[in-house]
N, C-alpha and C positions, 0 to 999 in steps of 0.2 A: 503339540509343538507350539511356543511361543511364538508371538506374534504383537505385529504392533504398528499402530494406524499413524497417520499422518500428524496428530498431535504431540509424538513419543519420536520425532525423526532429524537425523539432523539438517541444516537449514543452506540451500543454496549457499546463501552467503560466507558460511564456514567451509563448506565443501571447497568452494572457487572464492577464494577469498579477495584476488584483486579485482573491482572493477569500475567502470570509467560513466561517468554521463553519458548520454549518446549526445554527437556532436548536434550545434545545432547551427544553420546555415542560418536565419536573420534575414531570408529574401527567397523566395522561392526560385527566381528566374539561372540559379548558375547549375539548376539542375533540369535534367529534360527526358524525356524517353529517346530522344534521339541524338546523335551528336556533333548531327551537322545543324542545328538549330541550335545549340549551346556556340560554335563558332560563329554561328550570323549575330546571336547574340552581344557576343562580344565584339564582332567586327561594331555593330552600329553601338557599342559605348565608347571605343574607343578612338572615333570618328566622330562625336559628341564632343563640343567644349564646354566649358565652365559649367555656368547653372545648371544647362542641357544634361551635360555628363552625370552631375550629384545628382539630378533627378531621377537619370534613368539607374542611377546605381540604389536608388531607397536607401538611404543613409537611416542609419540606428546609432543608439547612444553605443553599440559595440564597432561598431565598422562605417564610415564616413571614407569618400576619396581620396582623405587625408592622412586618414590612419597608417601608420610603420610597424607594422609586421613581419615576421622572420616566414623561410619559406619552410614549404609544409616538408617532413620529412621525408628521400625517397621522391621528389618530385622536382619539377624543372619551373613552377611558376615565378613571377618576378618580386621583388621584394622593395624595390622602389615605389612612391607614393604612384596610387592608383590614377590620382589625378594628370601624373606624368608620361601614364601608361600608352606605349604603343606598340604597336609589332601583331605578332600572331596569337590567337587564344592555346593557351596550354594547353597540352592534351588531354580530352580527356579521359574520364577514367569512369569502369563500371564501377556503381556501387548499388547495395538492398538499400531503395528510397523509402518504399513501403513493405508489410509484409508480402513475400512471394511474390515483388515488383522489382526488377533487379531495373535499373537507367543507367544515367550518363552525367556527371558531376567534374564542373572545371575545377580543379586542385588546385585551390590559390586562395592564400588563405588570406589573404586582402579582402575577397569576398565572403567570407566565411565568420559568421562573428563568431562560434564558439566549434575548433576544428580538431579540438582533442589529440593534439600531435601523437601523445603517449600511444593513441591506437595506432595511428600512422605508421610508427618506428617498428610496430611487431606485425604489422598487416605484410604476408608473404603466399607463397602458393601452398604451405603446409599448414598454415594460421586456423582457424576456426572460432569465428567471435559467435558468440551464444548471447541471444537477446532476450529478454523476458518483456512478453508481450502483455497487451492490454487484460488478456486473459485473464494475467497473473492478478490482478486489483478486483477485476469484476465477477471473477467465477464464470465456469464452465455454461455456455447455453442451453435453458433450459432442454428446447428441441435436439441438443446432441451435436449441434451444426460446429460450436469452437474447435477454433483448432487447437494443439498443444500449448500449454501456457510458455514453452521456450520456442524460438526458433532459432537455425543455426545457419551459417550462411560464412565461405567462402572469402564474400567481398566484403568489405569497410559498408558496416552500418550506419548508417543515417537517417532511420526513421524516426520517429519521435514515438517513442515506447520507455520503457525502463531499461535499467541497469546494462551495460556493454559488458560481457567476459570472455576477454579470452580465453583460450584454453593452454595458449603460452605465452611466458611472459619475456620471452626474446624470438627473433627472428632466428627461422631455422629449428624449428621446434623443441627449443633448447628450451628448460624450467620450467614444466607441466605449470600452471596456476590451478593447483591443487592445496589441502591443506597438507603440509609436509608429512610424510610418515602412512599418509592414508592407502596408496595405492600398495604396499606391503603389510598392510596389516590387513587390506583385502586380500592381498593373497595367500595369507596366514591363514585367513579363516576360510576361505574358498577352496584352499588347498589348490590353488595354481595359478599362475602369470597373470597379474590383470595390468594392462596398459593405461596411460589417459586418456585414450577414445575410446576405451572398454568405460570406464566411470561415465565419460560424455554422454557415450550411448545408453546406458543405465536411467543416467539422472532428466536427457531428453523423454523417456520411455513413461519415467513414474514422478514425475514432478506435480507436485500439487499446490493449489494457492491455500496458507494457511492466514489466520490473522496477525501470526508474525513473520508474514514472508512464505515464498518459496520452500516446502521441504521436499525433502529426499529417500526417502526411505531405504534404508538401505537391507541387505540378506545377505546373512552367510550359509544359505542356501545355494549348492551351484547349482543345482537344477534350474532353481528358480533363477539364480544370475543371468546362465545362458541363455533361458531363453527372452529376458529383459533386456539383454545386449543386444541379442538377433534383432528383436525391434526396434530397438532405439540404433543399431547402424540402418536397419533400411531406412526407418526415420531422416537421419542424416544428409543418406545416399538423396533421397529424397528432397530435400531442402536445399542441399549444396548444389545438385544436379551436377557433378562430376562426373566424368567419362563417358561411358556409353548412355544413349537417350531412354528415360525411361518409357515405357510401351504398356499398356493397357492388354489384359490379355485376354484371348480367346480371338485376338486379330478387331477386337473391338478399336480400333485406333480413329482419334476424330480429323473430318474430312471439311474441308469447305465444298460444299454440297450446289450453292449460288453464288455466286462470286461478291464480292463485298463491295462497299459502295465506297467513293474515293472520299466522303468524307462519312460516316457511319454516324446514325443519330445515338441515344441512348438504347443501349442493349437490353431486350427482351426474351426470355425463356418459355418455351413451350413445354413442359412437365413430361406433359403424356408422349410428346413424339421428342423429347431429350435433343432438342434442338436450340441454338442460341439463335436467336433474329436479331437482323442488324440493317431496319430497312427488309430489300428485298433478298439481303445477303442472308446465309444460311451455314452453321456447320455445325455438322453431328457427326455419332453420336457425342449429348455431354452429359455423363451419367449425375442425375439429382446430387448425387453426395459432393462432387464438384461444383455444381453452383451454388448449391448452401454453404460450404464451407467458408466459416469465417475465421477473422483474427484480430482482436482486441473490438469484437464485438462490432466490428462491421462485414460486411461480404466481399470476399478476395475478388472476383471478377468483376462484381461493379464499380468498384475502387480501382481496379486497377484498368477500366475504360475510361472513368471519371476522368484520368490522369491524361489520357489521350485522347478525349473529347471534349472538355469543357476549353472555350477559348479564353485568352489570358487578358488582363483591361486593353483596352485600347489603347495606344500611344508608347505603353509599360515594355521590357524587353521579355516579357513571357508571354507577348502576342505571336513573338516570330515562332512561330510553329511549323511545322510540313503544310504544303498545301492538300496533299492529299495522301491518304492513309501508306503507310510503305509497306512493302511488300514484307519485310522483315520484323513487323509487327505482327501479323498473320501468323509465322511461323513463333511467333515466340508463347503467342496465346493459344498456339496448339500443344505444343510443351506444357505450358499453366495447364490446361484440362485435364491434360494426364496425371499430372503432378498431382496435382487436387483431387482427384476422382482416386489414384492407388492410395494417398495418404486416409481420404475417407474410408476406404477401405479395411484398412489399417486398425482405424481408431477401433473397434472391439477390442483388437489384442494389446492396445495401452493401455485400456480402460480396466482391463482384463488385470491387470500388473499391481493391482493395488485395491483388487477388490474382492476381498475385503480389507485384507491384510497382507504384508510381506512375511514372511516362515522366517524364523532363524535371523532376528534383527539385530543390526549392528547398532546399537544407540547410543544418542549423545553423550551418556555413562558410561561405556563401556569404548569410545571413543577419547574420551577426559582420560581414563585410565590408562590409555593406551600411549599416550601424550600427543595426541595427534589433535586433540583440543585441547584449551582454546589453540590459534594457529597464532603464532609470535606475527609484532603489529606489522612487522617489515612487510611479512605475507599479502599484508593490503594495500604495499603501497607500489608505484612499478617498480619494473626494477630498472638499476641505469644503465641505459640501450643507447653509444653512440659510434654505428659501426661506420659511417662516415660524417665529412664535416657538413653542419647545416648552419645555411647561409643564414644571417639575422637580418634584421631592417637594415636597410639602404644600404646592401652589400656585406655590413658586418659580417667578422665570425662569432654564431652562435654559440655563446659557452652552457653547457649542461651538467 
């Protein structure tokens, strides 16, 4: 049976042909793991006058006190100069900071030098923005510990990685961002209904870093489809952490064992007794594959205590922190172990999906033919999304 390796596939980029920089904030402090220190935040800027204020705001050649900015789409922040700003911090809003670090980000794009409204306007409860991680540039860890080169995630993206895709390119999961023609001529050749979280799920499964990019390999194999779907939605299920919690099984589910210290120094690993130390604080099980597990070549759980233990400069408004660890931290890092530990779990049968080969390939050739390539340029560009009116600088209406 033909066959054919990741050099012979077509390429992320055609596959999901629209997508976006990941935004980038210009200051670290208007994001936090918590969201009542994003408000204290804001209470003492806006409580600051003149020099005070510009200082604690960190002015960039993109974003100054001064700066007149329209408001973010979908949100209630103010759009008069910063420098004028009083009242209440906007609410905030979850967002994926880091990989597999979901916070808390004030939605105001006054603060924000680069806020990618375009993601903004398609960001809804049906949405799925697909991020291509560091992985994708550096190759897979030798030891086996990377995680997948895509991550997928629910909330509005903001880590600093590669490429933003959504998976649609209106609110309401209206316009797959697909290349047009594609999910039908999959199921031409699969011989049945393939949807666009059928493709999502696929291309999370068997994504590989090539030296031109992300490819995809694609089969018109169902056997072989099915069971690349089945991975790539748990995959998903996985990532987005939608509905029920996921569990560790055989009742292996991890416990805080010592109770945790109210400020936790730098986290510690015991290997052989699969235990996190934290001080005198304790909680197992955490199975090895979860605290190896990295993404874009750093490790998930030390990254994401970094985030909630290193303090911020002195004077700066990313000192105002918790004073002591919240209880709702605890539960969120019990979540991460599991999450980390079934997705390690996991990685044999991605791994599995593309090695050596995919059966019965769909390729870039037979794709051209098909006229589903190249994808016409509109495909790459958003589409125009403007289901209500957004306010512009200093109360304007935004025209789009």
């Amino acid at each position: 049976m033909p066959s054919v390796t990741h050099d012979d596939a077509p390429l992320l980029a055609d596959l999901m042909p629209w997508s976006v920089a990941p935004p980038r904030l210009g200051r670290g402090w208007p994001a936090a793991p918590d969201a009542a220190s994003l408000k204290a935040r804001w209470d003492a800027l806006v409580k600051a006058g003149g020099p005070d204020r510009e200082a604690l705001f960190q002015p960039t050649r993109s974003r100054t006190p001064h700066s007149a900015v329209g408001q973010l789409p979908g949100r209630s922040g103010g759009t008069g100069k910063l420098a004028r700003a009083t009242g209440p911090c906007p609410e905030p809003v979850r967002v994926l900071y880091a990989p597999f670090d979901e916070q808390w980000l004030i939605p105001d794009q006054r603060l924000i030098d680069a806020a990618r409204p375009e993601l903004w306007r398609v960001a809804d409860e049906r949405q799925v923005f697909v991020v291509e991680t560091g992985t994708a540039r550096g190759g897979p860890a030798a030891d086996g510990s990377a995680g997948p080169p895509l991550l997928a995630t629910s909330l509005l993206p903001v880590l600093r990685a590669g490429r933003v895709r959504p998976l649609y390119r209106r609110p309401g999961a209206a316009e797959p961002n697909l290349a047009p023609g594609l999910t039908d001529h999959l199921a031409f050749r699969l011989g049945r209904d393939t949807s666009p979280v059928d493709v999502l799920a696929w291309a999370t499964a068997v994504a590989r870093p090539t030296p031109g990019g992300l490819a995809v390999p694609l089969t018109g194999d169902a056997d072989a489809w099915e069971r690349g779907v089945a991975v790539g939605r748990r995959m998903l299920w996985l990532m987005r952490r939608d509905g029920e919690r996921p569990k560790l099984p055989g009742g292996r589910r991890p416990y805080v064992r010592a109770p945790l210290p109210s400020r936790p120094p730098a986290v510690r690993y015991d290997r052989d007794e699969e235990v996190l130390l934290l001080d005198e604080g304790r909680i197992s099980p955490v199975p090895p594959g979860a605290w190896d597990f990295e993404a874009g070549g750093v490790r998930v759980l030390e990254q994401w205590f970094a985030a909630r233990t290193e303090p911020g400069e002195p004077g700066t408004l990313a000192a105002i922190r918790p004073a002591v660890w919240p209880q709702a931290w605890t539960s969120e890092l019990l979540e991460l172990i599991t999450v980390l530990a079934l997705l390690a779990e996991l990685r044999p049968r991605w791994e599995a999906l593309t090695d050596p080969a995919v059966p019965d390939p769909v390729t870039p050739a037979e794709l051209r033919e098909a006229g589903v390539l190249p994808v016409p340029s509109s495909a790459r560009r958003p589409a125009s999304v403007l289901d209500a009116r957004e306010e512009g600088p200093e109360g304007q209406l935004a025209l789009i």
